[in-house]
mmCIF file of the C-alpha atoms, coordinates in Angstrom:
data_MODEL
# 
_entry.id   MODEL 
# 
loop_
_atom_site.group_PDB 
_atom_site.id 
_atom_site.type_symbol 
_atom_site.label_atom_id 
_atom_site.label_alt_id 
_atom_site.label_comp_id 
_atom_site.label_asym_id 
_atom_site.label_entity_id 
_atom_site.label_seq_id 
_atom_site.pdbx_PDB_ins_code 
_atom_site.Cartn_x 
_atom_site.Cartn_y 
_atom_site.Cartn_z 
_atom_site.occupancy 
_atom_site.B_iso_or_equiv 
_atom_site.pdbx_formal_charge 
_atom_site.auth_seq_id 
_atom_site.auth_comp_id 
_atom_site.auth_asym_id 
_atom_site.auth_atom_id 
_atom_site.pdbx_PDB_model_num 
ATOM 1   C CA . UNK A 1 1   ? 0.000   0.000   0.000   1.00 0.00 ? 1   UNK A CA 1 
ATOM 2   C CA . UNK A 1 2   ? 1.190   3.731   -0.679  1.00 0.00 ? 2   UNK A CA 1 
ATOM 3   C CA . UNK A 1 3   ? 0.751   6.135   2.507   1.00 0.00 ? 3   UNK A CA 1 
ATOM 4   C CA . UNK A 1 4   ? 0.862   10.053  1.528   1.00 0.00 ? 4   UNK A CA 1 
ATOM 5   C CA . UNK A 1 5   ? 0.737   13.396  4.087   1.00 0.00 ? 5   UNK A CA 1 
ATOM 6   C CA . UNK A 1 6   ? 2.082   16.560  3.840   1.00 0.00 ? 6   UNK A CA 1 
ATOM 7   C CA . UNK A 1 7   ? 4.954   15.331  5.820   1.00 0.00 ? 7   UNK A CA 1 
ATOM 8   C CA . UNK A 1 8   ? 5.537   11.448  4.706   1.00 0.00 ? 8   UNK A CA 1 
ATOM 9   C CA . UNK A 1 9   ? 5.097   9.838   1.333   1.00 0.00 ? 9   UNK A CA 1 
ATOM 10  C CA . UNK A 1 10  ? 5.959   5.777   1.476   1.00 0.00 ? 10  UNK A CA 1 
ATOM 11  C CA . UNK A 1 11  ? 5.252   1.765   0.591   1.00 0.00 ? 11  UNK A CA 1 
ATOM 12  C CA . UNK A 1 12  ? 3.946   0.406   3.371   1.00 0.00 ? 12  UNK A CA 1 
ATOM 13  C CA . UNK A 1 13  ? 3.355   -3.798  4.088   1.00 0.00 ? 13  UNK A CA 1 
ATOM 14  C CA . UNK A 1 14  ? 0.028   -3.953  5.083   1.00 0.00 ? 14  UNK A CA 1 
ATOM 15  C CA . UNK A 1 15  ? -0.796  -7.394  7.166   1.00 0.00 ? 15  UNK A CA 1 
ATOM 16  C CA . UNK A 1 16  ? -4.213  -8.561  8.330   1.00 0.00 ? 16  UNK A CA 1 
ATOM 17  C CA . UNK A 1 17  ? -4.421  -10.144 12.028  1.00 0.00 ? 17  UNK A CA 1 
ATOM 18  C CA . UNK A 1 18  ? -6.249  -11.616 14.697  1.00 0.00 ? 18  UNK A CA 1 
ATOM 19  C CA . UNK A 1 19  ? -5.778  -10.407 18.278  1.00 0.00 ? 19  UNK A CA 1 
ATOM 20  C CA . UNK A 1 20  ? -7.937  -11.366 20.715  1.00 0.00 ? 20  UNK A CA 1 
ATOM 21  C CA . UNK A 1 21  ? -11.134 -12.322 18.447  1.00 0.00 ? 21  UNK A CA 1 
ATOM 22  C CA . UNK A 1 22  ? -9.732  -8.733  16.347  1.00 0.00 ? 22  UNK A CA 1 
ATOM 23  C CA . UNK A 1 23  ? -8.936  -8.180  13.163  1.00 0.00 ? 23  UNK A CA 1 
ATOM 24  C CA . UNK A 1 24  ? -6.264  -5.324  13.294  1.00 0.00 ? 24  UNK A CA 1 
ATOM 25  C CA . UNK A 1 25  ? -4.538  -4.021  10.199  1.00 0.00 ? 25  UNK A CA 1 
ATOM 26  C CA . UNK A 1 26  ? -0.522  -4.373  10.958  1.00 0.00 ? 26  UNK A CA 1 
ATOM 27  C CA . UNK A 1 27  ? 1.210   -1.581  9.071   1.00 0.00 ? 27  UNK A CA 1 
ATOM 28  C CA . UNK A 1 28  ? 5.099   -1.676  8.559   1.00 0.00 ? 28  UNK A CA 1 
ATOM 29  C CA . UNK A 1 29  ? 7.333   0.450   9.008   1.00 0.00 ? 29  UNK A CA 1 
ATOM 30  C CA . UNK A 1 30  ? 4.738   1.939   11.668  1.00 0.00 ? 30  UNK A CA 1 
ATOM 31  C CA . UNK A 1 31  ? 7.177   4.855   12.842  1.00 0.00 ? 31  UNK A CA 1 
ATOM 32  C CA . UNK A 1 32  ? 6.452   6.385   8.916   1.00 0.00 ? 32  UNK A CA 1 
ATOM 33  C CA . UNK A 1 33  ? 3.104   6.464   10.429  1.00 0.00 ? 33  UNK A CA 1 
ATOM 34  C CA . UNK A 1 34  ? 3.688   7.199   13.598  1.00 0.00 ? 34  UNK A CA 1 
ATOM 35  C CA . UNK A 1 35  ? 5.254   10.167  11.752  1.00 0.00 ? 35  UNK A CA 1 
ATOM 36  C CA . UNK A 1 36  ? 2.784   11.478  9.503   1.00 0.00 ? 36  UNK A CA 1 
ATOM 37  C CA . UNK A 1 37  ? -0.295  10.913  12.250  1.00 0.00 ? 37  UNK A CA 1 
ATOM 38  C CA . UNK A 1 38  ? 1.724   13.572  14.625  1.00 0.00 ? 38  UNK A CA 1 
ATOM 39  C CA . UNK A 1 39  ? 2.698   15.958  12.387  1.00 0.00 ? 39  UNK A CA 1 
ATOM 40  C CA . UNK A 1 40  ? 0.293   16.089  9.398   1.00 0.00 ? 40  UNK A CA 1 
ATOM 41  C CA . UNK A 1 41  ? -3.328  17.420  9.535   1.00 0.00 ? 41  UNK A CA 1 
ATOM 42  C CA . UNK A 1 42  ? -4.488  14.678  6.790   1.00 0.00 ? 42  UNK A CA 1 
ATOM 43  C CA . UNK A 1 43  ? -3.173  10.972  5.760   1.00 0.00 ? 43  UNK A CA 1 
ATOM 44  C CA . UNK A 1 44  ? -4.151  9.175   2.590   1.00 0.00 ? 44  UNK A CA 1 
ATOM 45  C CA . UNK A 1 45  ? -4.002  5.440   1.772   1.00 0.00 ? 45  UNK A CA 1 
ATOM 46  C CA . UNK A 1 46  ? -4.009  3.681   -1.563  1.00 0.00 ? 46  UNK A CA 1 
ATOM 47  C CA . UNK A 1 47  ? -4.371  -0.364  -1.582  1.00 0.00 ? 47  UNK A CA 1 
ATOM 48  C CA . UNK A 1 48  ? -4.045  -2.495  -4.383  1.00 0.00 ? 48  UNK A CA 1 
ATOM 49  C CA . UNK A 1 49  ? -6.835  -4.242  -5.293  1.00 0.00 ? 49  UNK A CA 1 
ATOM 50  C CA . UNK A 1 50  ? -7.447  -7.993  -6.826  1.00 0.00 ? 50  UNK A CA 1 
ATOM 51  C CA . UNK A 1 51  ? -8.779  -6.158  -9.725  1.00 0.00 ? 51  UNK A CA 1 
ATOM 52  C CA . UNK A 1 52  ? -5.603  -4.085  -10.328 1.00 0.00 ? 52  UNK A CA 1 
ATOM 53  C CA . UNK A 1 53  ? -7.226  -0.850  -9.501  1.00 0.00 ? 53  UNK A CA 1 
ATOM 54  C CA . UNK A 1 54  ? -6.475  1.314   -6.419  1.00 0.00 ? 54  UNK A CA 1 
ATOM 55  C CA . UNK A 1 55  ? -8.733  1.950   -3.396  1.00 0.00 ? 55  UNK A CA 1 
ATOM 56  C CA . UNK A 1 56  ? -7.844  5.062   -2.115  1.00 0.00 ? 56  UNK A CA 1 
ATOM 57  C CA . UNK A 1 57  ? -8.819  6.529   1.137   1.00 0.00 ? 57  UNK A CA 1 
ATOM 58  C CA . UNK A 1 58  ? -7.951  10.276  2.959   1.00 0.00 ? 58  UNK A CA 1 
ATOM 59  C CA . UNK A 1 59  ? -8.758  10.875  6.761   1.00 0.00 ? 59  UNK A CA 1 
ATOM 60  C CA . UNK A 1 60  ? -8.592  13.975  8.606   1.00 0.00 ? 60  UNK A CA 1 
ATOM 61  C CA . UNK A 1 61  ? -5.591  13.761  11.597  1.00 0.00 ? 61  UNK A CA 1 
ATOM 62  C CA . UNK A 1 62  ? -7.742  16.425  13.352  1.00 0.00 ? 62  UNK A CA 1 
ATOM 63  C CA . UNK A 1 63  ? -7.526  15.304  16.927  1.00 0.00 ? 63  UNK A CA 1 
ATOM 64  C CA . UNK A 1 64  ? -5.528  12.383  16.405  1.00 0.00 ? 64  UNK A CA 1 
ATOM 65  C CA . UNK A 1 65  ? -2.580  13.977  18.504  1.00 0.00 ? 65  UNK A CA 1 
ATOM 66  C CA . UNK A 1 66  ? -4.166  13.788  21.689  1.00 0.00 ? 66  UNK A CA 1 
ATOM 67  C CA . UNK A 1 67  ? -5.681  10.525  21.163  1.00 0.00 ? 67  UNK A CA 1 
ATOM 68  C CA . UNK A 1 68  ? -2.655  8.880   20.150  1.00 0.00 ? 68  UNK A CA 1 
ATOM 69  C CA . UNK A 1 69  ? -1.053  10.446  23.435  1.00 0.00 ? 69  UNK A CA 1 
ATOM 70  C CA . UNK A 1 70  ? -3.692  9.362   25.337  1.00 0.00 ? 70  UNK A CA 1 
ATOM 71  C CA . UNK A 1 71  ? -3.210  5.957   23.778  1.00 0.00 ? 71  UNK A CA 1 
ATOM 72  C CA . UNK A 1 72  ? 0.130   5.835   24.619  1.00 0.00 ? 72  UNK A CA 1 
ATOM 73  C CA . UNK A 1 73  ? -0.074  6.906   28.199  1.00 0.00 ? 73  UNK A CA 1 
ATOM 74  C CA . UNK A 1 74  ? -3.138  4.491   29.026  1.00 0.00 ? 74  UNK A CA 1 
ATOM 75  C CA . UNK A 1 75  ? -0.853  1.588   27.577  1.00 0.00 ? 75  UNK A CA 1 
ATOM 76  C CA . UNK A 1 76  ? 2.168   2.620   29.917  1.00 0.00 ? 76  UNK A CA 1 
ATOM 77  C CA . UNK A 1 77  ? 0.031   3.414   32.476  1.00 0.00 ? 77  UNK A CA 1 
ATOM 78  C CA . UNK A 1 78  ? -1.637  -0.398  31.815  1.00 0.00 ? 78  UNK A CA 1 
ATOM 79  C CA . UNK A 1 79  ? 1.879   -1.415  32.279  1.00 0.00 ? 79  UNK A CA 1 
ATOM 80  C CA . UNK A 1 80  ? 3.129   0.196   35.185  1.00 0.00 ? 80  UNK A CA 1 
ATOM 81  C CA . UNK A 1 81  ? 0.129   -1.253  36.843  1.00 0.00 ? 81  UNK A CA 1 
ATOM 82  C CA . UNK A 1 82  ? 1.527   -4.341  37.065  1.00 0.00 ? 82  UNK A CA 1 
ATOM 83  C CA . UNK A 1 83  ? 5.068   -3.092  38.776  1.00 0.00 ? 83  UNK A CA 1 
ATOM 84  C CA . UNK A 1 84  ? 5.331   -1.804  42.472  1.00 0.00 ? 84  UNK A CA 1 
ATOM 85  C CA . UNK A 1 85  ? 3.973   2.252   42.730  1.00 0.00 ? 85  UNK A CA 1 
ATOM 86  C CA . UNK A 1 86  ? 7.906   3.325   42.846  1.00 0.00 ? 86  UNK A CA 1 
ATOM 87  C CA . UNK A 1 87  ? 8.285   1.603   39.245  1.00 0.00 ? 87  UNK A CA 1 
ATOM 88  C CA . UNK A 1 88  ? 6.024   3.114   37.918  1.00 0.00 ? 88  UNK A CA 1 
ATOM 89  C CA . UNK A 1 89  ? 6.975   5.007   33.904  1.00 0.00 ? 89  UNK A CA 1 
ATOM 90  C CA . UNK A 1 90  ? 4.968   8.066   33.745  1.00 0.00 ? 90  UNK A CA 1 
ATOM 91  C CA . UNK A 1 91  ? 2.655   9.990   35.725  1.00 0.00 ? 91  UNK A CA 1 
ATOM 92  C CA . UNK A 1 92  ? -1.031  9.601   35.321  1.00 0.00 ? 92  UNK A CA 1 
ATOM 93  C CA . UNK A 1 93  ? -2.861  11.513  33.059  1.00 0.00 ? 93  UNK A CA 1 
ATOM 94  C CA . UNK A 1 94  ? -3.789  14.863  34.279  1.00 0.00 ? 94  UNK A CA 1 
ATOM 95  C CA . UNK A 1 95  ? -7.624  15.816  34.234  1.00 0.00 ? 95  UNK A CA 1 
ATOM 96  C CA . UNK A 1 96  ? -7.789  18.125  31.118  1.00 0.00 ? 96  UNK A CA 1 
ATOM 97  C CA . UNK A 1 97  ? -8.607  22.030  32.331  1.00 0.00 ? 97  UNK A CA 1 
ATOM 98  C CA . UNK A 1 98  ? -12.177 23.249  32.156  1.00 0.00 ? 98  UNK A CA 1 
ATOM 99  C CA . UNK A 1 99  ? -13.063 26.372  29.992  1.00 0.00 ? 99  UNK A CA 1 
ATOM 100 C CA . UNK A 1 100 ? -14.738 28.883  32.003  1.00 0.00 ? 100 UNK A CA 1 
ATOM 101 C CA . UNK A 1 101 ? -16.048 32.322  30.242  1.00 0.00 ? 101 UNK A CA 1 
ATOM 102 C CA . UNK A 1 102 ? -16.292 35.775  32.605  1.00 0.00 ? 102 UNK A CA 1 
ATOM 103 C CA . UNK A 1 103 ? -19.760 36.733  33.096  1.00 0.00 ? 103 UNK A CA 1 
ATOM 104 C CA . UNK A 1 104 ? -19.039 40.279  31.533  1.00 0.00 ? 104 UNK A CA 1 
ATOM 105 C CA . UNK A 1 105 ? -21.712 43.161  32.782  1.00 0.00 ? 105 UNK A CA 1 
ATOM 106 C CA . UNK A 1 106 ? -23.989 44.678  29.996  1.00 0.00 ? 106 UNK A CA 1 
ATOM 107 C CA . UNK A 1 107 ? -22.573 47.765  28.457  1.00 0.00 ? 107 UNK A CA 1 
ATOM 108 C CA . UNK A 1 108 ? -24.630 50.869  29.419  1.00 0.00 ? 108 UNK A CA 1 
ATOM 109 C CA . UNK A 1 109 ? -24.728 54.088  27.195  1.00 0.00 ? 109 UNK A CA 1 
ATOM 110 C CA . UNK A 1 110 ? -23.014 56.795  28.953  1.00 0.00 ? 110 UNK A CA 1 
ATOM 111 C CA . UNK A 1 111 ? -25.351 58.941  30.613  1.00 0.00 ? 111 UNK A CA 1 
ATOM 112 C CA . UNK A 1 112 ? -27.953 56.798  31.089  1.00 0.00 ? 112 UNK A CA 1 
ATOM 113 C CA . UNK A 1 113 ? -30.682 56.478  33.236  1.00 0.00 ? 113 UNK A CA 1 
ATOM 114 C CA . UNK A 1 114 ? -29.666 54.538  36.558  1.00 0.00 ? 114 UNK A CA 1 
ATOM 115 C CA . UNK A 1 115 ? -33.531 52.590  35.273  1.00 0.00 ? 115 UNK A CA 1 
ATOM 116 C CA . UNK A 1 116 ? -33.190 49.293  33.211  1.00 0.00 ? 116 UNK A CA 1 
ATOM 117 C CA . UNK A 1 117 ? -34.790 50.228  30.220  1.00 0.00 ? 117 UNK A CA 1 
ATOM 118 C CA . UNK A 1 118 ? -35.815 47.497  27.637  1.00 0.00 ? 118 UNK A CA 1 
ATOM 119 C CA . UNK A 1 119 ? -36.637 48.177  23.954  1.00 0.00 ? 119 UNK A CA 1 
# 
């Protein structure tokens, strides 16, 4: 198969395989894409077909930063599970930060009446 982004263009070995009742798509060499999924903002796929056409496929990377950090930390933080506490990798994952907006007061003409006036 033939991977494209703005930042990596490659052949990649594609192999279908079962894991745990699964069936994951194994692609090599996965740091290319490990590459192009952190710094590109779309990846593209093209896969041979029986027929000798191409099946080509483009996904948006929009948000696939974070998730494949997130990913990454849950599976060392799966890991470091099973040593003692003071083995432990990395830190858990902090709690993301809420968004909070200021309540802003209406804007009054100047000189205005002290009254609420609606109109």
């Amino acid at each position: 198969m033939l991977m494209n982004s703005p930042s990596v263009s490659t052949a990649l070995t594609m192999k279908c395989t079962s894991i745990g009742g699964n069936v994951f798509q194994i692609l090599t060499p996965f740091d290319a894409v490990f590459k192009a999924i952190q710094a590109g903002d779309s990846i593209g796929f093209a896969v041979a077909l029986q027929s000798g056409a191409f099946a080509v496929t483009r996904f948006s990377l929009l948000g696939a930063k974070p998730a494949v950090d997130r990913v990454l930390n849950e599976a060392a933080l799966g890991k470091s599970k099973s040593q003692k506490p003071e083995q432990r990798l990395t830190p858990p994952m902090p709690v993301p930060p809420t968004q909070t907006v200021p309540k802003i007061a209406p804007k009054t003409a100047p000189n205005s009446p002290s009254k609420d006036i609606s109109i």
